[in-house]
C-alpha positions, 0 to 999 in steps of 0.5 A, a space after each residue: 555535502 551541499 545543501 541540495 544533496 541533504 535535500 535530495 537524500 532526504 527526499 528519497 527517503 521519504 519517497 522509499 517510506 512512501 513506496 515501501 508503505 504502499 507495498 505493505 499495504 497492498 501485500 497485507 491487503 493480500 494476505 488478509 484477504 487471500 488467506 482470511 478471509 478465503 478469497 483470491 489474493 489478486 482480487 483484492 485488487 479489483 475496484 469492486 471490492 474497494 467499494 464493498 469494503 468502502 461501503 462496509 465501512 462508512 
């Protein structure tokens, strides 16, 4: 195995820890918001609702 193989597999490792943060991320925002706090699950999604938690938080 060649250097630029270890490289490139190191590489998708990383972008698969990357993606499946994001995916759990988006689907904790989800559930926390859906079930929790009694919203729609998909608008979690929607930038508006960015904002107000962006603004709640700053």
């Amino acid at each position: 195995m060649s250097s630029s193989d270890h490289i490139l597999r190191s590489l998708i490792k990383i972008v698969g820890v990357l993606l499946a943060g994001v995916i759990l991320f988006i689907v904790g925002s989800m559930i926390g918001y859906g079930v929790m706090g009694g919203g729609n699950p998909f608008g979690v999604l929607l930038p508006g609702v960015w904002r107000h938690i962006l603004d709640f938080v700053q």
